[in-house]
PDB file of the backbone (N, CA, C, O) and the ligand in Angstrom, with CONECT records:
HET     ZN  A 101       1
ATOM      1  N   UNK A   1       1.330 -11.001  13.520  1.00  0.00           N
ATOM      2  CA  UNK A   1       2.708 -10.642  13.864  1.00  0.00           C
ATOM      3  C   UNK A   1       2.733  -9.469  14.837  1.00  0.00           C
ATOM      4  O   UNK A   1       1.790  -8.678  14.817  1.00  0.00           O
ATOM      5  N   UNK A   2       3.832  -9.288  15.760  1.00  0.00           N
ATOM      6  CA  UNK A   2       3.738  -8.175  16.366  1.00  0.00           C
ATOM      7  C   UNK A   2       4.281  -7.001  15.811  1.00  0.00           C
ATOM      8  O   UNK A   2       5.151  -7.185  14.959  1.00  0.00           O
ATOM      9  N   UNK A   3       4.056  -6.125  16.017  1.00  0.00           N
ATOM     10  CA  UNK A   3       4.703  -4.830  15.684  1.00  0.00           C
ATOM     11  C   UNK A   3       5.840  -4.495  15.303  1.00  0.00           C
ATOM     12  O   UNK A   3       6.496  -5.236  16.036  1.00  0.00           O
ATOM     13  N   UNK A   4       6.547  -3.968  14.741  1.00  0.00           N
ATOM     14  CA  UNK A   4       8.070  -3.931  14.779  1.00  0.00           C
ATOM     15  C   UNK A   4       8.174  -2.888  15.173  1.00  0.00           C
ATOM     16  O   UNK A   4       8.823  -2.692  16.200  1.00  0.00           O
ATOM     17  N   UNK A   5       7.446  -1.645  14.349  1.00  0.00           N
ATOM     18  CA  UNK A   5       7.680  -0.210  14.604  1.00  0.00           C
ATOM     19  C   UNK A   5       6.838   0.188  15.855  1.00  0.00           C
ATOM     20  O   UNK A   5       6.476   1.340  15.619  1.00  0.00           O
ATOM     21  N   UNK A   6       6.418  -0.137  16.892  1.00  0.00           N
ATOM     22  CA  UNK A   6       5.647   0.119  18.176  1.00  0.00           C
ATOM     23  C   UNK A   6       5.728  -1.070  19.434  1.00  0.00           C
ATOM     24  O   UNK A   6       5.619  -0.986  20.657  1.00  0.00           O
ATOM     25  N   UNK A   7       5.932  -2.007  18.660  1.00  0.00           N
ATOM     26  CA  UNK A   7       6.196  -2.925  19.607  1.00  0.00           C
ATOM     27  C   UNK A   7       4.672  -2.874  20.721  1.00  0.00           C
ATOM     28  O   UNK A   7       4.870  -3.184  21.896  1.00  0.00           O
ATOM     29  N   UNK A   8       3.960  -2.682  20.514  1.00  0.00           N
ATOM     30  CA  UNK A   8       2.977  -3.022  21.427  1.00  0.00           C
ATOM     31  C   UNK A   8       1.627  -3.383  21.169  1.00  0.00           C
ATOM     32  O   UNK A   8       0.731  -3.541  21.998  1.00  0.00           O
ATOM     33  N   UNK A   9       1.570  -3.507  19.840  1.00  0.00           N
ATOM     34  CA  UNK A   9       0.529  -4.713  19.468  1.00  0.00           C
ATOM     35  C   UNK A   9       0.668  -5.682  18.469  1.00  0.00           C
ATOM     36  O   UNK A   9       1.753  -5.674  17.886  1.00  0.00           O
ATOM     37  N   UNK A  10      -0.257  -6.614  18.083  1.00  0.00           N
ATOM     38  CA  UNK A  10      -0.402  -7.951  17.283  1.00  0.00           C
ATOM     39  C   UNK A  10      -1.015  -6.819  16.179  1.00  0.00           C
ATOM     40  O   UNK A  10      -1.804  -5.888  16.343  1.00  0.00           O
ATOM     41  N   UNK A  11      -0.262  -7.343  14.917  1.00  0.00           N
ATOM     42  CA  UNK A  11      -1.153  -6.710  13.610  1.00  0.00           C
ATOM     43  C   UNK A  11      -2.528  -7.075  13.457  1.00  0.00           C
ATOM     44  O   UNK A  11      -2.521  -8.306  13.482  1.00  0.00           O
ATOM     45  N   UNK A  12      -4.053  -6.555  13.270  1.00  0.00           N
ATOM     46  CA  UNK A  12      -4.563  -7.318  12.696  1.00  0.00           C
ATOM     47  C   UNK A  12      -4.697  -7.210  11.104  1.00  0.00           C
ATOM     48  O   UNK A  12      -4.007  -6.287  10.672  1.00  0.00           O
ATOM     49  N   UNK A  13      -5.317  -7.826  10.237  1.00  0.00           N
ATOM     50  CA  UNK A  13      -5.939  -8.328   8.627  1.00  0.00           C
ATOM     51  C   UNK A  13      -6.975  -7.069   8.588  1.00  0.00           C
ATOM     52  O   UNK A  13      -7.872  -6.979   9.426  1.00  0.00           O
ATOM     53  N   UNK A  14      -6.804  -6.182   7.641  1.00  0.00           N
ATOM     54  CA  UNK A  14      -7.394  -4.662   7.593  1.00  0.00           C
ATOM     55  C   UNK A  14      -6.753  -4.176   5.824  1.00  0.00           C
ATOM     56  O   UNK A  14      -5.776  -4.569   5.187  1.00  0.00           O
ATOM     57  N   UNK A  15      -7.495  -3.493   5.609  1.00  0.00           N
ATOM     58  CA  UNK A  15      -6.895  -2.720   4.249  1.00  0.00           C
ATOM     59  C   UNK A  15      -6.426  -1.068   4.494  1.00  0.00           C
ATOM     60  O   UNK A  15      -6.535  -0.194   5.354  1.00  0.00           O
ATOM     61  N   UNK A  16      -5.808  -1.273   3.079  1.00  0.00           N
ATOM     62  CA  UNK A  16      -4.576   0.294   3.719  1.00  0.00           C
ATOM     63  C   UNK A  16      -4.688   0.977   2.528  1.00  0.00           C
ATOM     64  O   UNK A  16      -5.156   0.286   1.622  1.00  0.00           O
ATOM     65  N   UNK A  17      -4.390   2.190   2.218  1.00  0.00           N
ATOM     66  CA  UNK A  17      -4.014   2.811   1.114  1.00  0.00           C
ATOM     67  C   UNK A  17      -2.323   3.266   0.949  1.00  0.00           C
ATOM     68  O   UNK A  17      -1.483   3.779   1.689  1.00  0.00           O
ATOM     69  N   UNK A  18      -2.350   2.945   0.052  1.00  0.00           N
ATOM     70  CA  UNK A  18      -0.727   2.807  -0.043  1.00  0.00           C
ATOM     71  C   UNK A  18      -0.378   4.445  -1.160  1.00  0.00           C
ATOM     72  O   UNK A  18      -1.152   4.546  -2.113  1.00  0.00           O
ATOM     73  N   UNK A  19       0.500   5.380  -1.044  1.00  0.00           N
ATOM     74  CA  UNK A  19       0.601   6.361  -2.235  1.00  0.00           C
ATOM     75  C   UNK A  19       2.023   6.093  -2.954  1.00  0.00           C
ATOM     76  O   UNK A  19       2.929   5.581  -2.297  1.00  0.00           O
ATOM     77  N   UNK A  20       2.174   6.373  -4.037  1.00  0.00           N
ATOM     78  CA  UNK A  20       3.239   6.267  -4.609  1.00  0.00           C
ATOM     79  C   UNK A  20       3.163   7.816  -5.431  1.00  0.00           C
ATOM     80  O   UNK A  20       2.162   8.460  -5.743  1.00  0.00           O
ATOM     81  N   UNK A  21       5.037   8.222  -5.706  1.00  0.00           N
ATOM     82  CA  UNK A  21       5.043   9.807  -5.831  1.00  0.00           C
ATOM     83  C   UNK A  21       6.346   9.593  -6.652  1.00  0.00           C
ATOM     84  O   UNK A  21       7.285   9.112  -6.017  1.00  0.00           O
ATOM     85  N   UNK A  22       6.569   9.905  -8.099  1.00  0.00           N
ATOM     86  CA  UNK A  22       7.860  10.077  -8.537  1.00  0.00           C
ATOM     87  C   UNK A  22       7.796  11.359  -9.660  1.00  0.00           C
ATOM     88  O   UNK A  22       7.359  11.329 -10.811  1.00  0.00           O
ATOM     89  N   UNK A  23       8.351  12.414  -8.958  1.00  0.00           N
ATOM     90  CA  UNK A  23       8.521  13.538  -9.561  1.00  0.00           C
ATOM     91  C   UNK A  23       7.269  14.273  -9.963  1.00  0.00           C
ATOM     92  O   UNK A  23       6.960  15.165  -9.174  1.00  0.00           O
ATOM     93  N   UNK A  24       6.352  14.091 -11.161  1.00  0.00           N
ATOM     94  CA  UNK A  24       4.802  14.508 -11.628  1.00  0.00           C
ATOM     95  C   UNK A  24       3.963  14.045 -11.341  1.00  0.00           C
ATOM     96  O   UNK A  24       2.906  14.662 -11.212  1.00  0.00           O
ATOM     97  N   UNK A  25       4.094  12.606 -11.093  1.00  0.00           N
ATOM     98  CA  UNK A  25       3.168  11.530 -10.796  1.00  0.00           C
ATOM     99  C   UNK A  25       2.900  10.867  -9.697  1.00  0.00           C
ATOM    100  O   UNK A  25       3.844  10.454  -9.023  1.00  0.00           O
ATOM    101  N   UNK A  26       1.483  10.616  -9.269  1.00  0.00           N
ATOM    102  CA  UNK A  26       1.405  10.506  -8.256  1.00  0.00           C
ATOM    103  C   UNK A  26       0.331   9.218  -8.416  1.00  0.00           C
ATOM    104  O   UNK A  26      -0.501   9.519  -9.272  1.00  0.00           O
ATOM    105  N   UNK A  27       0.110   7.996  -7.906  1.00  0.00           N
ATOM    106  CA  UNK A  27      -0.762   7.382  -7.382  1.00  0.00           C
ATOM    107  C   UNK A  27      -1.220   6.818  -6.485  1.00  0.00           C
ATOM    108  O   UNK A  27      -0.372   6.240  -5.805  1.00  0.00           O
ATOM    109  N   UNK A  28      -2.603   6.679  -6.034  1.00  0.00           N
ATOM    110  CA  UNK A  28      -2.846   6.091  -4.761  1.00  0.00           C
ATOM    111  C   UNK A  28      -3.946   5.028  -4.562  1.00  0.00           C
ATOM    112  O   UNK A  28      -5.094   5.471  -4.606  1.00  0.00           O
ATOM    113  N   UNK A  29      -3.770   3.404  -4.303  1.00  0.00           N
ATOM    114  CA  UNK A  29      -4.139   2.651  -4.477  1.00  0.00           C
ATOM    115  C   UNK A  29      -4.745   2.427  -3.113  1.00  0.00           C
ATOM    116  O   UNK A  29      -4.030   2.245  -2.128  1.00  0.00           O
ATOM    117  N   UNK A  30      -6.705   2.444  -3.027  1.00  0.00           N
ATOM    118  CA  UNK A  30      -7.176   2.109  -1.580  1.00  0.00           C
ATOM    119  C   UNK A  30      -7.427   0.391  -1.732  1.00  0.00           C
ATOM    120  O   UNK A  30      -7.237  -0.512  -2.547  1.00  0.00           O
ATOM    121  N   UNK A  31      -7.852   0.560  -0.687  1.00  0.00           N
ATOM    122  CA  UNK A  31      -8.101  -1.094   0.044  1.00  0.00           C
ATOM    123  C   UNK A  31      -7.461  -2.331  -0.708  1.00  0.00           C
ATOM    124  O   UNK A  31      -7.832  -3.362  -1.269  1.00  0.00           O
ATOM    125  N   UNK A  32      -6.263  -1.635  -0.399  1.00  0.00           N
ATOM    126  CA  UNK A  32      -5.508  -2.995  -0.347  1.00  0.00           C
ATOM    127  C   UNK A  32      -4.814  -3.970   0.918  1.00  0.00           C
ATOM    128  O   UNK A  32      -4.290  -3.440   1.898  1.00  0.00           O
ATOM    129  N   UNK A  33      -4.888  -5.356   0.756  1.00  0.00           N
ATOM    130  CA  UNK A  33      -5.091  -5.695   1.690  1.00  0.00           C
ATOM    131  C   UNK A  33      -3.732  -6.298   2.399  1.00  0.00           C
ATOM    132  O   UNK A  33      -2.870  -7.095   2.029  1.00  0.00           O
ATOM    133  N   UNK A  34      -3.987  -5.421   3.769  1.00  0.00           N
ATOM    134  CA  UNK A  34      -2.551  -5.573   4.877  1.00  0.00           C
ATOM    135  C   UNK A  34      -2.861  -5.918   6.140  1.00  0.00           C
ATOM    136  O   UNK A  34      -3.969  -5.874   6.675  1.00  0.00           O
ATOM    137  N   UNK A  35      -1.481  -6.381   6.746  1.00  0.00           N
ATOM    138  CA  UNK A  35      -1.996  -5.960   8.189  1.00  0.00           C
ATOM    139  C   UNK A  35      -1.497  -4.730   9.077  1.00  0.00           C
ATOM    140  O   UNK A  35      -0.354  -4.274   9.097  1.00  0.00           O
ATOM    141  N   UNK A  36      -2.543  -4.316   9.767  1.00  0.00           N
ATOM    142  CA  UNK A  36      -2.486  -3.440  10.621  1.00  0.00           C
ATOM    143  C   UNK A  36      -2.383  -3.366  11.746  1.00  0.00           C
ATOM    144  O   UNK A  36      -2.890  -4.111  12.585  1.00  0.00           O
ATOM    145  N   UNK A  37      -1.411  -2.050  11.982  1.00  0.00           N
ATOM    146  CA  UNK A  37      -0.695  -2.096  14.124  1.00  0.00           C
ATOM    147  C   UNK A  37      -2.101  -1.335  14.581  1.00  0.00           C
ATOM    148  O   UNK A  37      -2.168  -0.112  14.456  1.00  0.00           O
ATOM    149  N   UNK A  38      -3.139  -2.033  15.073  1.00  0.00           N
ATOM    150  CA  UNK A  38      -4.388  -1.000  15.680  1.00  0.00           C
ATOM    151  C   UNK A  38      -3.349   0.122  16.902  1.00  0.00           C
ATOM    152  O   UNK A  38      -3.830   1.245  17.048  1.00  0.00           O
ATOM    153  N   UNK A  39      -2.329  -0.109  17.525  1.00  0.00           N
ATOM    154  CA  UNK A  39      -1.481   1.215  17.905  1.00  0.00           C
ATOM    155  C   UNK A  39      -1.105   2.032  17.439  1.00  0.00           C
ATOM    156  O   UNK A  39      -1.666   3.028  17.896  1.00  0.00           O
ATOM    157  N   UNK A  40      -0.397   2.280  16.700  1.00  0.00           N
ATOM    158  CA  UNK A  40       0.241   3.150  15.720  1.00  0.00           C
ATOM    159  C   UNK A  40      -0.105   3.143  14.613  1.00  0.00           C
ATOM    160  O   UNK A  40       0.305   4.170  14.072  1.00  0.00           O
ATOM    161  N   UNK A  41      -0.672   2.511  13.927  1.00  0.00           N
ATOM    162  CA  UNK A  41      -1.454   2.234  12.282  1.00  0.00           C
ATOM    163  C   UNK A  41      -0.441   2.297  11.395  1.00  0.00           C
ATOM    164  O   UNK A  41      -0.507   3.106  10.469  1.00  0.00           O
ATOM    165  N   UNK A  42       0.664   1.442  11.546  1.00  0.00           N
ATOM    166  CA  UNK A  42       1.412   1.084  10.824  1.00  0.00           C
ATOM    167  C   UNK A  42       0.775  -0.298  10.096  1.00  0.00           C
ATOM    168  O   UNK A  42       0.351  -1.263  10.731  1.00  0.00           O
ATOM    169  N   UNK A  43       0.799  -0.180   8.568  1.00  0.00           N
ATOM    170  CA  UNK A  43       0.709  -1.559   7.746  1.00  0.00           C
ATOM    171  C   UNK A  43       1.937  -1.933   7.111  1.00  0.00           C
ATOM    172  O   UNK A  43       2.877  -1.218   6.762  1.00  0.00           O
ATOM    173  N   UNK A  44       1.744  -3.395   7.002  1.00  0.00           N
ATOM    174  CA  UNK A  44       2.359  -4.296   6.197  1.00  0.00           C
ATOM    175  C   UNK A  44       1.813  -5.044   5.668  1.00  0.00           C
ATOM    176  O   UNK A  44       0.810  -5.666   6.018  1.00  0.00           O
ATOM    177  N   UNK A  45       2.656  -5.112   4.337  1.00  0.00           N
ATOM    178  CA  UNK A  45       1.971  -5.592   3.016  1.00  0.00           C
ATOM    179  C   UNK A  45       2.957  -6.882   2.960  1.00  0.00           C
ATOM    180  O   UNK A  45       4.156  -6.841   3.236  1.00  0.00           O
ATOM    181  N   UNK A  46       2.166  -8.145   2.513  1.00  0.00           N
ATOM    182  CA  UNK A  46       3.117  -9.053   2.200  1.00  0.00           C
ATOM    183  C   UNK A  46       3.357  -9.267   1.164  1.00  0.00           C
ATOM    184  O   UNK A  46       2.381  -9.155   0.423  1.00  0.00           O
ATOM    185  N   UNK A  47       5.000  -9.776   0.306  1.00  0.00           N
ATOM    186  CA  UNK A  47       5.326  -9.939  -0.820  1.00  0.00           C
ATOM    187  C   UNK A  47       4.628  -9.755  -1.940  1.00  0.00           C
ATOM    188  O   UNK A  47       4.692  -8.792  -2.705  1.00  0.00           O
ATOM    189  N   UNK A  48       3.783 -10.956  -2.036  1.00  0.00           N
ATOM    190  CA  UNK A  48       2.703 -11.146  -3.387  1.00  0.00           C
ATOM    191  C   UNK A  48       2.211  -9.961  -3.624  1.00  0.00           C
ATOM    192  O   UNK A  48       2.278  -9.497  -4.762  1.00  0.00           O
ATOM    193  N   UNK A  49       1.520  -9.129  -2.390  1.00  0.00           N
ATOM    194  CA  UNK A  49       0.729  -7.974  -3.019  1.00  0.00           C
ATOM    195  C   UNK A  49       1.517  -6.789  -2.856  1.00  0.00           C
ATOM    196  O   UNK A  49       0.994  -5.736  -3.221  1.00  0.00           O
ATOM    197  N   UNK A  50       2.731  -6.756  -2.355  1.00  0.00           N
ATOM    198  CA  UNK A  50       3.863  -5.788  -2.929  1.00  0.00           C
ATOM    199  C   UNK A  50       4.352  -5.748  -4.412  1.00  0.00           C
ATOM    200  O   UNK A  50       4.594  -4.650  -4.913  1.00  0.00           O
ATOM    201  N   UNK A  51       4.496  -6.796  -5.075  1.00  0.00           N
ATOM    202  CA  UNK A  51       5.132  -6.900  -6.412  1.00  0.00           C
ATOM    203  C   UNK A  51       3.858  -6.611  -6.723  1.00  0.00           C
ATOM    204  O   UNK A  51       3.659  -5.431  -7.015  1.00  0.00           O
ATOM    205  N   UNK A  52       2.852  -7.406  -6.750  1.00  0.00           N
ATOM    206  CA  UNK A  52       1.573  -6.642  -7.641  1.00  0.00           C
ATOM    207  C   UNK A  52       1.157  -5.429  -7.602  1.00  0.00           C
ATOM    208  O   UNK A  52       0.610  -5.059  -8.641  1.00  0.00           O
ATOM    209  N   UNK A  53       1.254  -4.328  -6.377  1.00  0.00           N
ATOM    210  CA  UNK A  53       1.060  -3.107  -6.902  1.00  0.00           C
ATOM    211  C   UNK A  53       2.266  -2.558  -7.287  1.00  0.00           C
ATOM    212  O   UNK A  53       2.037  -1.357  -7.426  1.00  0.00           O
ATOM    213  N   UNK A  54       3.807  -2.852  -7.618  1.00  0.00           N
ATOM    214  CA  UNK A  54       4.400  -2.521  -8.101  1.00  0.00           C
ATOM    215  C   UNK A  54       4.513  -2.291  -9.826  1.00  0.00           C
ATOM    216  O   UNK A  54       4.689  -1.384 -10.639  1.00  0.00           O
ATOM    217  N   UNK A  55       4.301  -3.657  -9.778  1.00  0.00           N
ATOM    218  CA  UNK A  55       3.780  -3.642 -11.312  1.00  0.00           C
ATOM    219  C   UNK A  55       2.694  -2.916 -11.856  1.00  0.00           C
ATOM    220  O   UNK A  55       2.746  -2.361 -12.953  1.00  0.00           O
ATOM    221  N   UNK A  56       1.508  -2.909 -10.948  1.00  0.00           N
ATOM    222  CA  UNK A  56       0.260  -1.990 -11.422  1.00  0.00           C
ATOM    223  C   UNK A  56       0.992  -0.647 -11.585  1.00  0.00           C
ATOM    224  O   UNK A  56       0.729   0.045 -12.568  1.00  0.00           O
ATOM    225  N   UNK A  57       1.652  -0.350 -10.922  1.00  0.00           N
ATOM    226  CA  UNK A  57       2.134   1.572 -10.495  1.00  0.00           C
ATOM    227  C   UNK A  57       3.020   1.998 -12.425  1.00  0.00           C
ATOM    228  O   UNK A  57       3.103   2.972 -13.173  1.00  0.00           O
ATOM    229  N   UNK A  58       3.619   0.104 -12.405  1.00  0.00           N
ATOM    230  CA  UNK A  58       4.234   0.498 -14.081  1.00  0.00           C
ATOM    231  C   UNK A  58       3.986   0.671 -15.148  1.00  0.00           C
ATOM    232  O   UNK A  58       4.557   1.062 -16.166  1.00  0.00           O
ATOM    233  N   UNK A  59       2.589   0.178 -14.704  1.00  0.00           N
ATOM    234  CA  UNK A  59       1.636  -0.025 -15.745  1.00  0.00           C
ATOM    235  C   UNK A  59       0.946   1.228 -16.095  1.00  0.00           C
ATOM    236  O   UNK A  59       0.583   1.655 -17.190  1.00  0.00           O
ATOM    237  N   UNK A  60       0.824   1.842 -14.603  1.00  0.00           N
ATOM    238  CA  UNK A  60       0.293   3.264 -14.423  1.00  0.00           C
ATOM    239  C   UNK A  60       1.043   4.266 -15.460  1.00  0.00           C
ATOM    240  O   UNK A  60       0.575   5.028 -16.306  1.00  0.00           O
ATOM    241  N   UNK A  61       2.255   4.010 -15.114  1.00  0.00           N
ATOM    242  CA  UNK A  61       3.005   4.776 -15.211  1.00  0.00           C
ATOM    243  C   UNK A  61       3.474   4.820 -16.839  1.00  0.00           C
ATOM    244  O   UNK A  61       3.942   5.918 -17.139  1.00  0.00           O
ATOM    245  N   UNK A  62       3.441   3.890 -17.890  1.00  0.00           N
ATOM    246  CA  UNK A  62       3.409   3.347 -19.327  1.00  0.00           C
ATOM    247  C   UNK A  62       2.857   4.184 -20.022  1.00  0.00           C
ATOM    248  O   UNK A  62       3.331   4.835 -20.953  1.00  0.00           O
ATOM    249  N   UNK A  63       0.905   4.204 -19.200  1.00  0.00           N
ATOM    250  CA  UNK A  63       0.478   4.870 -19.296  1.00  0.00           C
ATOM    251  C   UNK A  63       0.422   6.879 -19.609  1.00  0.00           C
ATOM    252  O   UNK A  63      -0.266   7.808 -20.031  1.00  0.00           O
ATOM    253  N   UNK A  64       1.358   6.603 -19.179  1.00  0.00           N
ATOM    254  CA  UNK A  64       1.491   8.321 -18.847  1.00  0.00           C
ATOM    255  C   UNK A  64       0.613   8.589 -18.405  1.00  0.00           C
ATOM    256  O   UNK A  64       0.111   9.497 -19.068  1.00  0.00           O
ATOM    257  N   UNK A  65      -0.403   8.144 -16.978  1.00  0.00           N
ATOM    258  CA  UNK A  65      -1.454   9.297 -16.345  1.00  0.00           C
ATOM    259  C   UNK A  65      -0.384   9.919 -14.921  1.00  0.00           C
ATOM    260  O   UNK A  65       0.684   9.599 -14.399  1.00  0.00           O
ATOM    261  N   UNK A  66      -1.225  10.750 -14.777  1.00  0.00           N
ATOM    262  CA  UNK A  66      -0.371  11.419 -13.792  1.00  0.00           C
ATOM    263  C   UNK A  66      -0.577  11.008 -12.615  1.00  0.00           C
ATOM    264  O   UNK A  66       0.241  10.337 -11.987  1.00  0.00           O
ATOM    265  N   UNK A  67      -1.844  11.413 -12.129  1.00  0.00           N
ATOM    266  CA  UNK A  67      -2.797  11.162 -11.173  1.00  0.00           C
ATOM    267  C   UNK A  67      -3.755  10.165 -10.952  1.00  0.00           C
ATOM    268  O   UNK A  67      -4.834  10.479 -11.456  1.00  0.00           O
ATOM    269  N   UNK A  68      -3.764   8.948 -10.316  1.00  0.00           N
ATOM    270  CA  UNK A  68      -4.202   7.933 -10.487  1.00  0.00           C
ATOM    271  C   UNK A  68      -4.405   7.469  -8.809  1.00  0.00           C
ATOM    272  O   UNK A  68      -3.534   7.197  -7.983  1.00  0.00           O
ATOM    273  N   UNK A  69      -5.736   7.492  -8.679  1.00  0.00           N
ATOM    274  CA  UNK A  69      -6.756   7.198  -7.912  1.00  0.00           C
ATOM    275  C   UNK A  69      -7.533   6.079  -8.182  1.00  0.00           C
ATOM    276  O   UNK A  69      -8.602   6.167  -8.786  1.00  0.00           O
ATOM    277  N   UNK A  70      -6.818   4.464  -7.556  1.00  0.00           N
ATOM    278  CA  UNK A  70      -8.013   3.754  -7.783  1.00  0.00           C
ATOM    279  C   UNK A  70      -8.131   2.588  -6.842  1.00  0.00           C
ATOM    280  O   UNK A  70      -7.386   2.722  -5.872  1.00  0.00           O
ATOM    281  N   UNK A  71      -8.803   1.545  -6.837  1.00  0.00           N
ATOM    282  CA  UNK A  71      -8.376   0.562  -5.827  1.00  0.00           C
ATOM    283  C   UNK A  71      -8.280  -0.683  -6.142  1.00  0.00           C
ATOM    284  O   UNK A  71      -8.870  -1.128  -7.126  1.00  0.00           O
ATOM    285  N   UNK A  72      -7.564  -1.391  -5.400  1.00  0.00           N
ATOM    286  CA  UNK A  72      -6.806  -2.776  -5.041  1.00  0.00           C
ATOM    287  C   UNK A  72      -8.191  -3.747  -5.366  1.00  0.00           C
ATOM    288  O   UNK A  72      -9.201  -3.431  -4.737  1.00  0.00           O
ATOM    289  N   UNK A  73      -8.294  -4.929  -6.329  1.00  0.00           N
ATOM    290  CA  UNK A  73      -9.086  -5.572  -6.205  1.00  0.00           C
ATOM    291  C   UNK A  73      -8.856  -6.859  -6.513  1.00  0.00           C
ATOM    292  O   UNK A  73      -9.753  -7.693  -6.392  1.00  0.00           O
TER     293      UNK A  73
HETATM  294 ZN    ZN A 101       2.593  -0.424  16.032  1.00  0.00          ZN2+
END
């Protein structure tokens, strides 16, 4: 796809780290897999693996850890 936010390149298939932050808690999920603006390094995540780290983050979050460092697999 092309860019939306730069408009001047084709995304390619690359992994991203995504952070999530609500009030105490913080997590940050690496290599998960998006595509990337090699211009601006903007990613996008498609649907499926949006709801799935959403749910992981609730799961996180159930949990009560605070700080949560781990990755996409
Ligand atoms: Zn871009």
């Amino acid at each position: 796809m092309n860019c939306v936010v730069c408009r001047e390149a084709q995304t390619v298939r690359g992994f991203s780290s995504i952070r999530f932050e609500r009030d105490e808690f913080r997590a940050v999920v690496h290599q998960v897999p998006a595509q990337i603006c090699p211009a601006c390094g903007e990613s996008y995540l498609d649907e499926v693996t949006t709801a799935d780290l959403l749910k992981r983050v609730e799961q996180i979050l159930e949990e009560g850890e605070m700080d949560i460092v781990q990755d996409y697999v």
